[in-house]
MDTraj code that builds the backbone (N, CA, C; nanometers):
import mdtraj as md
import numpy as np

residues = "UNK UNK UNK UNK UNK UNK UNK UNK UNK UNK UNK UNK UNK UNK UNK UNK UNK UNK UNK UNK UNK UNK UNK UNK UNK UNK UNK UNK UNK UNK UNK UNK UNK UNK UNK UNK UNK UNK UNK UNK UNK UNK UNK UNK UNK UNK UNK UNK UNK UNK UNK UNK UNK UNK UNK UNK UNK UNK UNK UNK UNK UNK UNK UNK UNK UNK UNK UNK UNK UNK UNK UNK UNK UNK UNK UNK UNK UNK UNK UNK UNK UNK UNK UNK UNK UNK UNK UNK UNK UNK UNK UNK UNK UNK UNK UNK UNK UNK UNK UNK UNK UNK UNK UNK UNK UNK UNK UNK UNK UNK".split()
xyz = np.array([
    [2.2281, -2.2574, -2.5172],
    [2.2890, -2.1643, -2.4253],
    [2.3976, -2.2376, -2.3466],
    [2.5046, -2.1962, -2.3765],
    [2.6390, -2.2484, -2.2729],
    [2.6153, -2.2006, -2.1327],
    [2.6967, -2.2628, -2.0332],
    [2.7403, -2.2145, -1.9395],
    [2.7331, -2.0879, -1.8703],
    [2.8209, -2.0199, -1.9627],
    [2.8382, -1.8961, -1.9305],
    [2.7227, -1.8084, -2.0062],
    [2.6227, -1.8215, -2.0358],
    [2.5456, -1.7439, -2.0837],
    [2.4319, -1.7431, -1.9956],
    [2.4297, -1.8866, -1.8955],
    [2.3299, -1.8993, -1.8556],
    [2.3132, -1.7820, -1.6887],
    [2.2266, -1.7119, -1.7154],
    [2.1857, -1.6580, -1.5283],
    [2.1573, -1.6928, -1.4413],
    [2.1919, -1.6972, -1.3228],
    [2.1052, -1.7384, -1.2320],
    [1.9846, -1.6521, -1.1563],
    [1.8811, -1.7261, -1.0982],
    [1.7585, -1.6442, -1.1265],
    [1.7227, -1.6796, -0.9456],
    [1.7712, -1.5486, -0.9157],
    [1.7359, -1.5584, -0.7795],
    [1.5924, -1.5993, -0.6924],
    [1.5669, -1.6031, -0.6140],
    [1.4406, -1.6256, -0.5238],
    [1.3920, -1.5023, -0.5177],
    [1.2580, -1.4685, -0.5336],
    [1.1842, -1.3814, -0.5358],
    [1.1126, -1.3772, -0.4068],
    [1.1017, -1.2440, -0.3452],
    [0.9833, -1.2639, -0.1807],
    [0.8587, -1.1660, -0.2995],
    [0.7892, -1.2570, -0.2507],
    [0.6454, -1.2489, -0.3346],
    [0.5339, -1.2513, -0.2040],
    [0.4555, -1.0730, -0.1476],
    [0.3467, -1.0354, -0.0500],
    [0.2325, -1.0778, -0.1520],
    [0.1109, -1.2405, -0.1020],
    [0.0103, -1.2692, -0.1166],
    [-0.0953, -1.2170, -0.0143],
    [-0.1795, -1.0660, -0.0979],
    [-0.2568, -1.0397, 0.0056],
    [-0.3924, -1.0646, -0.0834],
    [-0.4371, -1.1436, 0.0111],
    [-0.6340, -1.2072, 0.0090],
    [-0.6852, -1.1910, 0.1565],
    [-0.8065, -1.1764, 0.1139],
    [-0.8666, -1.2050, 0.2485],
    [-0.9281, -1.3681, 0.2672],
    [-0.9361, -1.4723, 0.1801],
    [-0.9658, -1.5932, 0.1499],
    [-0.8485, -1.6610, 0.1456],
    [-0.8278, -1.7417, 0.2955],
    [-0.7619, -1.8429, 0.3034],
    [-0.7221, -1.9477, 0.2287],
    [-0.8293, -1.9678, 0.1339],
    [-0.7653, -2.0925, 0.0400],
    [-0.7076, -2.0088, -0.1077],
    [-0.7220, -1.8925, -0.0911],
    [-0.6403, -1.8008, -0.2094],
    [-0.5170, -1.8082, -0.2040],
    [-0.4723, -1.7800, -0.0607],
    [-0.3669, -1.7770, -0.0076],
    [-0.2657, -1.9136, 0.0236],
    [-0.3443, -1.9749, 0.0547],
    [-0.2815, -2.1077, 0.0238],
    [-0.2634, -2.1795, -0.0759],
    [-0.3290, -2.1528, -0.2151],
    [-0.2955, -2.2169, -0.3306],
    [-0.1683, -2.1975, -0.4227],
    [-0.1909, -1.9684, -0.3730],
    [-0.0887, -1.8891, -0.4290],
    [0.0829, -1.8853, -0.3439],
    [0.0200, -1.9450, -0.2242],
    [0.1569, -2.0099, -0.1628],
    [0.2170, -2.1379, -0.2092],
    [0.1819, -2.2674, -0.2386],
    [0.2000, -2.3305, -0.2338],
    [0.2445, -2.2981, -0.3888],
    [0.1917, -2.2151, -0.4964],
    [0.2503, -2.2467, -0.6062],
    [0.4024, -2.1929, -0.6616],
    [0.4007, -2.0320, -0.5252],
    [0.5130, -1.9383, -0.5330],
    [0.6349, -2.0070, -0.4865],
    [0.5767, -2.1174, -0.3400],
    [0.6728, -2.2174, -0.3175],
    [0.7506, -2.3309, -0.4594],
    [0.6454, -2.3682, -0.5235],
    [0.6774, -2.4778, -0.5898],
    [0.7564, -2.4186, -0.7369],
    [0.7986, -2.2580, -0.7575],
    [0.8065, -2.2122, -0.8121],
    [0.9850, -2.1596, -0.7679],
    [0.9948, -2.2187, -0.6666],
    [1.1256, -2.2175, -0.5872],
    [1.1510, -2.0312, -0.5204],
    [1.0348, -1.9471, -0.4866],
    [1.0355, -1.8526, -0.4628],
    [0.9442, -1.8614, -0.2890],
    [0.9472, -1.7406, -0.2437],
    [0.9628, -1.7404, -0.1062],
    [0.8099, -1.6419, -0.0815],
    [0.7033, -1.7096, -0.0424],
    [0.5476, -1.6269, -0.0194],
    [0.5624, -1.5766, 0.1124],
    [0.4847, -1.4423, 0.0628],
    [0.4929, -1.3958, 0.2414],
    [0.3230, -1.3584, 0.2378],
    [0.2493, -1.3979, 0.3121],
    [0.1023, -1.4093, 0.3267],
    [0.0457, -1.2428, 0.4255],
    [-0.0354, -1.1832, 0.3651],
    [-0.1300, -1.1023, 0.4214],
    [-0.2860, -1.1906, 0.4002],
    [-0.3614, -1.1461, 0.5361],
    [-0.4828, -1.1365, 0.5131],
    [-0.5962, -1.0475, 0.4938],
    [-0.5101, -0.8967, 0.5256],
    [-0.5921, -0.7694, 0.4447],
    [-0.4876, -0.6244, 0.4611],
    [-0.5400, -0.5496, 0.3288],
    [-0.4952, -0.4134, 0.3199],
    [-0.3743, -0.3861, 0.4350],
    [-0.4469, -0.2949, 0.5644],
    [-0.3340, -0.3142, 0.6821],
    [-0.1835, -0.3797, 0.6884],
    [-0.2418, -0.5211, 0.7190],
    [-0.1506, -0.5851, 0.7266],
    [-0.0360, -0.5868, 0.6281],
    [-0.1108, -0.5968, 0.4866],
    [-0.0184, -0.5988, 0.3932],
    [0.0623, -0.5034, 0.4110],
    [-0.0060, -0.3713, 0.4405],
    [0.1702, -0.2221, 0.4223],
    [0.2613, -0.2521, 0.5065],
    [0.1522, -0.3104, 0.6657],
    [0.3243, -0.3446, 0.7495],
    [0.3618, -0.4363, 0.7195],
    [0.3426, -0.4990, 0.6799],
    [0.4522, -0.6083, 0.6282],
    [0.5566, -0.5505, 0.5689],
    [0.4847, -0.4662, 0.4401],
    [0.5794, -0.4141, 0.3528],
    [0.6779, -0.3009, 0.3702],
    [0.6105, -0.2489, 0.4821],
    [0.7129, -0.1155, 0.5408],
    [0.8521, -0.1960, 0.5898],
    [0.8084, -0.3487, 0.6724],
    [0.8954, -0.4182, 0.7790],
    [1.0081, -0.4587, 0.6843],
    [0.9745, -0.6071, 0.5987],
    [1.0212, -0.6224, 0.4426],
    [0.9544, -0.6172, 0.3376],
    [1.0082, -0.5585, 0.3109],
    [0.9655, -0.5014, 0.1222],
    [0.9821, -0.6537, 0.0192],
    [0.8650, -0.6613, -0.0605],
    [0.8945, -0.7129, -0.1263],
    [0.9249, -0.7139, -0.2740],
    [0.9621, -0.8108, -0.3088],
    [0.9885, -0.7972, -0.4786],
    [0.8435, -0.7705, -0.5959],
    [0.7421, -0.8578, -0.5405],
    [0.6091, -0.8750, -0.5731],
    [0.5349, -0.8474, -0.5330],
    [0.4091, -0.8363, -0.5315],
    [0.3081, -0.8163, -0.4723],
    [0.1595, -0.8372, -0.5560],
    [0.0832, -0.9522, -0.5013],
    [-0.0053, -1.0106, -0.5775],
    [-0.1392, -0.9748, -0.4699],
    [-0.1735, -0.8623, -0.5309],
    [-0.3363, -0.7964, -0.4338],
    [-0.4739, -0.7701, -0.4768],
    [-0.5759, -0.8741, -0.4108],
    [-0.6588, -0.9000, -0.4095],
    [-0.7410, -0.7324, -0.3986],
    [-0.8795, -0.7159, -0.4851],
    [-0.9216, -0.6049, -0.4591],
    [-1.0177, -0.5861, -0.3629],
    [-1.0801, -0.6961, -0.3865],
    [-1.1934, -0.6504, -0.2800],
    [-1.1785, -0.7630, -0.0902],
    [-1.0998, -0.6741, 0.0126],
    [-1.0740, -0.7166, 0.1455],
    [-1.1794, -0.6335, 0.2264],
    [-1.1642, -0.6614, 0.2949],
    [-1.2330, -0.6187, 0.4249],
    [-1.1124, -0.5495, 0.4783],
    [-1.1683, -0.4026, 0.6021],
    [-1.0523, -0.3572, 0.6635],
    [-0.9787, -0.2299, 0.5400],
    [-0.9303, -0.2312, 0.4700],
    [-0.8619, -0.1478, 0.3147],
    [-0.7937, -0.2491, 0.2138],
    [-0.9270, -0.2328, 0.0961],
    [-0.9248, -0.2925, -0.0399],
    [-0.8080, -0.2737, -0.0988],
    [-0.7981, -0.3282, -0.1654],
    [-0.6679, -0.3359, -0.2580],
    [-0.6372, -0.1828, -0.3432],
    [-0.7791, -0.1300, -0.3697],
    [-0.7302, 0.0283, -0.4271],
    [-0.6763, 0.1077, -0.3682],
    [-0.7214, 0.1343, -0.2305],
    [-0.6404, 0.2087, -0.1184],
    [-0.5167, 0.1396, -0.0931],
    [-0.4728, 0.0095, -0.1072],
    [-0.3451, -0.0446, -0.0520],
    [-0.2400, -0.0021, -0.1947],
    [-0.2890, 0.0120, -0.3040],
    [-0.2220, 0.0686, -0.3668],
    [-0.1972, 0.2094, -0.4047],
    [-0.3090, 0.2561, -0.3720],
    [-0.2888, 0.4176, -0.3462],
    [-0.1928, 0.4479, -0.2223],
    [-0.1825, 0.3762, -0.1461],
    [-0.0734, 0.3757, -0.0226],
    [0.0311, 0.3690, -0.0711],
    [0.0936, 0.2367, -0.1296],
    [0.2099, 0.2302, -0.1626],
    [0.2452, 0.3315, -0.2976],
    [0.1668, 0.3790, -0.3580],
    [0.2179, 0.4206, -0.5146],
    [0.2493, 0.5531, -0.4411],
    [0.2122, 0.5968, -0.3368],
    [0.1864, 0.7493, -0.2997],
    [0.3987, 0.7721, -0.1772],
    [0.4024, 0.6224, -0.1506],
    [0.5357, 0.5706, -0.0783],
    [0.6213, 0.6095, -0.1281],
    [0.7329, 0.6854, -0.1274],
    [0.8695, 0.6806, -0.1946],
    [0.9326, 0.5522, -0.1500],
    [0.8969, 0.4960, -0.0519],
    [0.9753, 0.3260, 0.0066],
    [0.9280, 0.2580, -0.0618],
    [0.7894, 0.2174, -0.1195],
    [0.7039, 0.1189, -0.1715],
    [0.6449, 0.1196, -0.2968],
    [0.6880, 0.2618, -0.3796],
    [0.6438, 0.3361, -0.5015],
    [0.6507, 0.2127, -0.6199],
    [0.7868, 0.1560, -0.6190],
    [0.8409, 0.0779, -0.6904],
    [0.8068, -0.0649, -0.7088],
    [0.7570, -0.1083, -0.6306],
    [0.7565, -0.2517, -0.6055],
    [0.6467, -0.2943, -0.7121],
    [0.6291, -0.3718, -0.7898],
    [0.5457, -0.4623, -0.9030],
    [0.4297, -0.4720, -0.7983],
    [0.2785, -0.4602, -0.8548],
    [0.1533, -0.5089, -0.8256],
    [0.1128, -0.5721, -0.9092],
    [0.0533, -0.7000, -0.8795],
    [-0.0296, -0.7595, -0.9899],
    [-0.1746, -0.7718, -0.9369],
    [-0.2762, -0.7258, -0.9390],
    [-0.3939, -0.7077, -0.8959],
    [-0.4777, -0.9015, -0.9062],
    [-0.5305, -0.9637, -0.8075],
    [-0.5891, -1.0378, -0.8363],
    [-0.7151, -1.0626, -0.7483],
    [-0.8340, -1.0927, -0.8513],
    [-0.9369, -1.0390, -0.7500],
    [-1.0534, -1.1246, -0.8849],
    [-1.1552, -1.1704, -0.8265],
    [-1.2597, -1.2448, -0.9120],
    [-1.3738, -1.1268, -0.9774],
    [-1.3420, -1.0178, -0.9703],
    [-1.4020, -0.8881, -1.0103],
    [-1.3628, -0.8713, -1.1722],
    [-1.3693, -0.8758, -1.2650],
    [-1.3580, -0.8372, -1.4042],
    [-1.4990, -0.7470, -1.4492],
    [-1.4532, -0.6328, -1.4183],
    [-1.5563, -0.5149, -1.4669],
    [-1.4119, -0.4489, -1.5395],
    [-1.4239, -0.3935, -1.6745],
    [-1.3538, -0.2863, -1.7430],
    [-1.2990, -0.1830, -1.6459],
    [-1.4175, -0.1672, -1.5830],
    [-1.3661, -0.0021, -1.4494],
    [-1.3003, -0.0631, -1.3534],
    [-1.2847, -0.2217, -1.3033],
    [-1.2142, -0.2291, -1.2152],
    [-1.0855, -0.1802, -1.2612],
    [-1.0459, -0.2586, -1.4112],
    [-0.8928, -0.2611, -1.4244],
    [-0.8740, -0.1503, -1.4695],
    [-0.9469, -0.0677, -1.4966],
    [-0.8686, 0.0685, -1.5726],
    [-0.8352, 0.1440, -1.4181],
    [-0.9488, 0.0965, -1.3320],
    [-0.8754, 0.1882, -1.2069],
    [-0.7950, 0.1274, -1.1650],
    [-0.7636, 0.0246, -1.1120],
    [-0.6461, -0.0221, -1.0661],
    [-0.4987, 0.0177, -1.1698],
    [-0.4744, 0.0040, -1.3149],
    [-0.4119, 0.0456, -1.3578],
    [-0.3338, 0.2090, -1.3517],
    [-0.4470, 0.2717, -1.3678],
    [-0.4628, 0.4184, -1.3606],
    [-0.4029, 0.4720, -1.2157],
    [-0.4197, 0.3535, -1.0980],
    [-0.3773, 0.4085, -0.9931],
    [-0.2316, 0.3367, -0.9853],
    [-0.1867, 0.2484, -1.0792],
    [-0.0188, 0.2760, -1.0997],
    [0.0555, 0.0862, -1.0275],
    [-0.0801, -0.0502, -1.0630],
    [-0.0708, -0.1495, -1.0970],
    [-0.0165, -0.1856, -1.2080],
    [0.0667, -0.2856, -1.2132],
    [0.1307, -0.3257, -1.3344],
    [0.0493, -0.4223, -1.3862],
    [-0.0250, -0.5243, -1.3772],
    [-0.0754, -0.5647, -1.3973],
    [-0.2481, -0.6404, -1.3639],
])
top = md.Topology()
chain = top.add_chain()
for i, resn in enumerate(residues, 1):
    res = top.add_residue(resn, chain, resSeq=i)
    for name in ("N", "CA", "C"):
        top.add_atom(name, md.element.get_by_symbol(name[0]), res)
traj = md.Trajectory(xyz[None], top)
């Protein structure tokens, strides 16, 4: 790839919402080392205002918080015309079939 073929690949703001501090700090430190920009929640709540305040590009959400789980935080935003859009990637130590078909079903990308 020459020069001119090559893109440049902007900085991404990437919302890490966990309720486990060292989740959050691992997935920071790697979004950092990844030359992209983490913005930390510690539950549901918090996460929408954040996201109402700045929106982000990403969004990597934990399912099971205290306060509103990750299904309701995405039933929030998917239901948003402001927040409809934004990429979810669900992450959560839960692997049941029904977790991910619901999280999908409720309009997670991954």
């Amino acid at each position: 790839m020459d020069k001119k073929q090559k893109t440049k690949i902007d900085k991404a703001t990437i919302l890490v919402v966990d309720d486990k501090e060292i989740n959050r700090d691992v997935l920071r430190s790697l979004i950092t080392t990844l030359g992209h920009v983490p913005i930390l929640a510690e539950n549901g709540l918090s996460a929408l205002t954040q996201m109402k305040n700045h929106p982000p590009d990403l969004v990597l959400l934990d399912i099971l918080m205290p306060k509103m789980d990750g299904y309701k935080v995405l039933g929030h935003m998917k239901g948003d015309s402001f927040l409809c859009n934004i990429p979810v990637i669900m992450i959560s130590a839960v692997y049941e079939m029904e977790s991910v078909v619901r999280c999908i079903e409720k309009g997670a990308d991954d």
